[in-house]
PLY file of the C-alpha trace (Angstrom):
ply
format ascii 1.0
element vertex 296
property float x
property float y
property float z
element edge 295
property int vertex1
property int vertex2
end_header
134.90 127.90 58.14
133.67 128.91 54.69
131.57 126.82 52.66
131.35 125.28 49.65
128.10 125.48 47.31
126.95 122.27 48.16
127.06 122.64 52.29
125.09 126.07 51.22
122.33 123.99 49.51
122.26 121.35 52.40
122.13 124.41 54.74
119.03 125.62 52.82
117.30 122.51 52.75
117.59 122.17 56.47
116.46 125.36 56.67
113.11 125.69 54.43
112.44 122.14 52.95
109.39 120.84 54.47
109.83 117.49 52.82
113.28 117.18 54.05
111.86 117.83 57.52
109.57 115.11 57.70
111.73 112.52 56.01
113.96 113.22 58.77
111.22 113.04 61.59
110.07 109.93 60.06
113.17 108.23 61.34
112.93 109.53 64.65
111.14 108.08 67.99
110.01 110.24 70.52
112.29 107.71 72.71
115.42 108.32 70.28
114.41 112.11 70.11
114.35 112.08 74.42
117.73 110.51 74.39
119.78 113.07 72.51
118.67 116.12 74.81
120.25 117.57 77.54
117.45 118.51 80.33
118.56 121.49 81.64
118.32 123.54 84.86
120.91 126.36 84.97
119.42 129.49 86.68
120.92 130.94 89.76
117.61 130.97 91.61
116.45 127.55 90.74
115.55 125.71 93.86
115.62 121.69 94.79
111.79 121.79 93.45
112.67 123.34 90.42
115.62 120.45 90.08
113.24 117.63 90.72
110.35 118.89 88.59
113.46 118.89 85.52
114.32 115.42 86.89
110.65 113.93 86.36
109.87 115.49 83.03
114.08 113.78 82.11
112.57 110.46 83.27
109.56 111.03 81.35
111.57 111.22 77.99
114.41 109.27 78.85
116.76 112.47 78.35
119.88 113.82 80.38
120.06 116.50 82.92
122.32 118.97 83.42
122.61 121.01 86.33
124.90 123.67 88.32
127.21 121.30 90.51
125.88 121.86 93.69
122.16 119.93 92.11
124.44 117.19 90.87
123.54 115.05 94.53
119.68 116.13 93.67
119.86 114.37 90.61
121.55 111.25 91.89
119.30 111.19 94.70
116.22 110.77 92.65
117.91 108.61 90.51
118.45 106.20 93.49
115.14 106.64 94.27
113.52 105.60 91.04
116.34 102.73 90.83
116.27 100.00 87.71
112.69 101.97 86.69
114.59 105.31 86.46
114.82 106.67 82.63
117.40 109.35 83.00
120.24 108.67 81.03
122.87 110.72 82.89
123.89 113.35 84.84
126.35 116.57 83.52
127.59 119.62 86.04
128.50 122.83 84.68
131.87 124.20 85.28
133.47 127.58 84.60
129.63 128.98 84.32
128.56 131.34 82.80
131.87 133.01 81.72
135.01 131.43 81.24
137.30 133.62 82.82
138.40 131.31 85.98
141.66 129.62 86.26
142.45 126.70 85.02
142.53 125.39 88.66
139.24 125.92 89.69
138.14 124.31 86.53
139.91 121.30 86.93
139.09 121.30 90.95
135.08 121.56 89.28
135.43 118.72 87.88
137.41 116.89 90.21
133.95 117.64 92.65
131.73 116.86 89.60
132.91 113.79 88.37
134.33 112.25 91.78
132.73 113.60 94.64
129.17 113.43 93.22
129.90 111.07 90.49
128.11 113.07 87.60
128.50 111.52 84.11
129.43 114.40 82.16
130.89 117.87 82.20
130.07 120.97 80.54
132.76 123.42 80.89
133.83 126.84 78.93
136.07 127.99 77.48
138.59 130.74 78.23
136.31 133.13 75.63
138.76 136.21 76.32
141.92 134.26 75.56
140.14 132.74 72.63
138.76 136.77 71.39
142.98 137.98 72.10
143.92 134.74 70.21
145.48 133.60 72.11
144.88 129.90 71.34
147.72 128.28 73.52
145.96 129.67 76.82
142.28 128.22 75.31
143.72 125.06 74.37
145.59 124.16 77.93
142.65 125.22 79.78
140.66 122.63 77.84
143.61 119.72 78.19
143.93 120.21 81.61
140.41 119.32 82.13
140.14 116.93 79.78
142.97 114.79 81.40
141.31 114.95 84.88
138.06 113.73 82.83
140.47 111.21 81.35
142.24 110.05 84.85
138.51 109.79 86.56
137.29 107.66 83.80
139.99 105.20 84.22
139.63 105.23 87.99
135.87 104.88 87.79
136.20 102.27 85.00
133.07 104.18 83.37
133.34 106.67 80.50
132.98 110.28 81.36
132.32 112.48 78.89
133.26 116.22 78.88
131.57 119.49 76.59
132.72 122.37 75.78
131.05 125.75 75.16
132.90 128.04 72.82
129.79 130.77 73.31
129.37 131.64 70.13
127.41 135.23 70.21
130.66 136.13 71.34
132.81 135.08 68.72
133.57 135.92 65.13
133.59 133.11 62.28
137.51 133.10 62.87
137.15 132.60 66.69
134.73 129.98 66.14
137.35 128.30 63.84
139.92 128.80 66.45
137.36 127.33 69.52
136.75 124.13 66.99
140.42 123.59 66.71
141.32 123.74 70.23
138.32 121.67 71.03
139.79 118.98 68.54
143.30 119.48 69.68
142.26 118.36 73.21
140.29 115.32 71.82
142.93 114.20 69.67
146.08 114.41 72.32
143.95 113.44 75.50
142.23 110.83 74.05
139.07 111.88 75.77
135.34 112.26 74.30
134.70 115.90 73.51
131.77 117.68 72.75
131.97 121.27 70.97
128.88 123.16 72.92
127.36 126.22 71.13
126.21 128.59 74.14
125.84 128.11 77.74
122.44 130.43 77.01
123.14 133.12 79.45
125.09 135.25 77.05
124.33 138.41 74.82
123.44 139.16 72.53
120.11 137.95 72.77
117.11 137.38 70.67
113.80 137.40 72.24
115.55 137.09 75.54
117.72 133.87 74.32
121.03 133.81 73.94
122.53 133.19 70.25
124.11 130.28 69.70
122.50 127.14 68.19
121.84 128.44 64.60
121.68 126.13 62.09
124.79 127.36 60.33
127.00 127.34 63.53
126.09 123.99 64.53
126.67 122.39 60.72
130.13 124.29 60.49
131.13 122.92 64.22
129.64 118.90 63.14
131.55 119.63 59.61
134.84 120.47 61.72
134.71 117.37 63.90
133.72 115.30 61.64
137.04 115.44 59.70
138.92 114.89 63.01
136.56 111.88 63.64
138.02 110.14 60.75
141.50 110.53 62.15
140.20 108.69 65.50
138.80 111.35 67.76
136.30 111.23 69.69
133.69 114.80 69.21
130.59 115.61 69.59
128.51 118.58 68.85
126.00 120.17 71.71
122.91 122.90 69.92
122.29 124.78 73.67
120.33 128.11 73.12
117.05 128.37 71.76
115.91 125.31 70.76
112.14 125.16 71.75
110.06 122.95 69.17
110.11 120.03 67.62
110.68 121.00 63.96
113.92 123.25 65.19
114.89 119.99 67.26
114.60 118.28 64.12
116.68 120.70 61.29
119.33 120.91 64.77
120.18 116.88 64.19
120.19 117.59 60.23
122.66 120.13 60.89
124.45 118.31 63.48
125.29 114.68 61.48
122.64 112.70 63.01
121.90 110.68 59.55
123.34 109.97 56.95
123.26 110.74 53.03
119.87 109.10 52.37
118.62 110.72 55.53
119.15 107.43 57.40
119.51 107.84 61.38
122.41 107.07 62.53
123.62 104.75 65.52
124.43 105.93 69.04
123.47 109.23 68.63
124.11 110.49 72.13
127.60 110.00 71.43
127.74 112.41 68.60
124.94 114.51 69.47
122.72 116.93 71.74
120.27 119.53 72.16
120.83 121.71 75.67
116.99 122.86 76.35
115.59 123.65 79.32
111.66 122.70 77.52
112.86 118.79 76.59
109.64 117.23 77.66
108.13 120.70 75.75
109.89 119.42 72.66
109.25 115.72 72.73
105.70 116.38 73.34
105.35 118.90 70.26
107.17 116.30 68.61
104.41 113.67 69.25
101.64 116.32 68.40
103.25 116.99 64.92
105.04 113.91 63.46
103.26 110.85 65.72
99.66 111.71 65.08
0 1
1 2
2 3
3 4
4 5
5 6
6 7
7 8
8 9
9 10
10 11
11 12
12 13
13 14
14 15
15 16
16 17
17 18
18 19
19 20
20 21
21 22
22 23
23 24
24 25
25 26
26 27
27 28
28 29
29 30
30 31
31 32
32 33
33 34
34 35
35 36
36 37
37 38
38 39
39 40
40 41
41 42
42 43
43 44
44 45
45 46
46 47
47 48
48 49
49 50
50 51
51 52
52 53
53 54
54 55
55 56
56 57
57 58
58 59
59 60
60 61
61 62
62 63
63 64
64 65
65 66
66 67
67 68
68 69
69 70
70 71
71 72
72 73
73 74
74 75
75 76
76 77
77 78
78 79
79 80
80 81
81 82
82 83
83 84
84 85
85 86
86 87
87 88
88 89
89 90
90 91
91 92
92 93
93 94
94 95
95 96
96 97
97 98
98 99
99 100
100 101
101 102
102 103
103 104
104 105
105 106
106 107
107 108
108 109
109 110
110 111
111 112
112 113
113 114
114 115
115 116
116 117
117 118
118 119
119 120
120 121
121 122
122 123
123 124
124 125
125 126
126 127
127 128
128 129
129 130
130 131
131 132
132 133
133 134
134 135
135 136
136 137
137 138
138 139
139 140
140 141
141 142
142 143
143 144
144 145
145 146
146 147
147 148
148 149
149 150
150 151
151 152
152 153
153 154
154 155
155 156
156 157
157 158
158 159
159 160
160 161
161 162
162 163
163 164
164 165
165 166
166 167
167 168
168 169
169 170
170 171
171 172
172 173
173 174
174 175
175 176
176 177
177 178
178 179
179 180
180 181
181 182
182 183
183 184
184 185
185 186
186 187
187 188
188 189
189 190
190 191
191 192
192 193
193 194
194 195
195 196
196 197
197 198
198 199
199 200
200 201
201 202
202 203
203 204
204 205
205 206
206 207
207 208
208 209
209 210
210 211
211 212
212 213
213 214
214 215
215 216
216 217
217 218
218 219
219 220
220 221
221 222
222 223
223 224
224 225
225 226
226 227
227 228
228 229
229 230
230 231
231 232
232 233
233 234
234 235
235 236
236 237
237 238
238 239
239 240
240 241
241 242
242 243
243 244
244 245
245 246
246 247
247 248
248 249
249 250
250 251
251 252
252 253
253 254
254 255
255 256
256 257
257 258
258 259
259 260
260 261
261 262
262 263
263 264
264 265
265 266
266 267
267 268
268 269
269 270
270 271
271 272
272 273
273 274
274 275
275 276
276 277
277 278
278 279
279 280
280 281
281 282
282 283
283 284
284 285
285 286
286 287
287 288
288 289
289 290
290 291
291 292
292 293
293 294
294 295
């Protein structure tokens, strides 16, 4: 998506105006901050102790957790546990993860297991990233309806919203294949009728910077909240996810300027986990910095 001069100056601002910055903070909570992030736990090695310790510091904050699906029961479980005290907001399983490349099936089957089985919240699944680099946008934009519909058909049976993300991986993709991931991302919201979010990295792809995966830059995430926002007006329901580096507070911060989270005057907006999150596997890091430098 190109941009005009004026989303270049906003970009800037978000970028390297400190005033902007804590106008911004000064409308946030540490409690509203908590409840737009994603607590994650994604590594192949993580153990039920690493899952719980991810679970306390997501009650702490009042965040989400998202977690490979076989930690989805983990979660629940110390939900139960905690019961009307608990603070966790929700619960999303991973499907398709890392790459992509499965069949539709087993995506669909994922969350099927996910959102049924282990009654998880939320999915977060990607994309078909090869089909998407051959352009072959049919093949990306199927994959994502059929598992939209199943998120659609579970919701209804459930009688509880379920919300599903998508990653379009971004340090894989050109700016024309991140156009093409937005569009079938908003193609799926619009015919399903489902609520979307457009997910910058999963965080295990190259290449990397200071052994993070690109993804959530500033730019990418206000070009992918600029996209949806136009389908918004025409009734859709989207999202945008920053996953992939986010590690402070002030980044946390310029990541909601970027992604729509207040308006002209820099007013925050309502129901913010709706339209927005940060993926980081440091939330309580992030709410605490965020304490240290605009609470004090």
């Amino acid at each position: 998506m190109s941009f005009r001069p004026e989303d270049i100056k906003k970009l800037r601002a978000i970028e390297d105006d400190d005033e902007l910055l804590r106008k911004a903070a000064g409308q946030i909570t540490p409690e509203i901050l908590g409840s737009v992030i994603d607590n994650t736990v994604l590594k192949a090695y993580a153990t039920r102790l690493d899952v719980l310790r991810v679970c306390e510091e997501a009650n702490e904050i009042g965040s989400y957790v998202c977690v490979n699906g076989s930690r989805v029961k983990d979660v629940k479980d110390f939900m139960a546990q905690r019961g009307q005290s608990c603070r966790i907001r929700g619960v999303a399983a991973v499907i398709g993860f890392p790459f992509g490349a499965g069949a539709t099936r087993e995506k669909v089957a994922g969350a099927l297991a996910a959102l049924c089985d282990e009654d998880a919240d939320e999915v977060d699944m990607v994309l078909n990233i090869g089909a998407l680099r051959d352009s072959n946008v049919a093949v990306v934009i199927d994959d994502i309806k059929e598992v939209a519909q199943m998120v659609r058909t579970l919701s209804e049976m459930k009688g509880k919203k379920k919300i599903l993300k998508v990653i379009q991986e971004n340090c894989y993709l050109s700016d024309t294949e991140k156009w093409l991931a937005a569009y079938s991302i908003a193609s799926a919201a619009m015919e399903i009728g489902v609520h979307i979010f457009a997910k910058t990295s999963t965080g295990f792809g190259v290449p990397m910077q200071n052994g993070i995966s690109v993804g959530a830059t500033l730019c990418n995430v206000y070009s992918m909240n600029k996209f949806a926002q136009g389908f918004r007006q025409k009734g859709a329901l989207i999202g945008v996810k920053a996953a992939g580096g986010v590690k402070d507070a002030a980044m946390a911060v310029k990541m909601m300027l970027a992604g729509g989270c207040f308006d002209d005057d820099i007013v925050i907006k309502q129901n913010l986990p709706d339209i927005f999150r940060i993926g980081a596997s440091a939330g309580k890091a992030i709410v605490d910095d965020f304490k240290e430098r605009f609470c004090s």
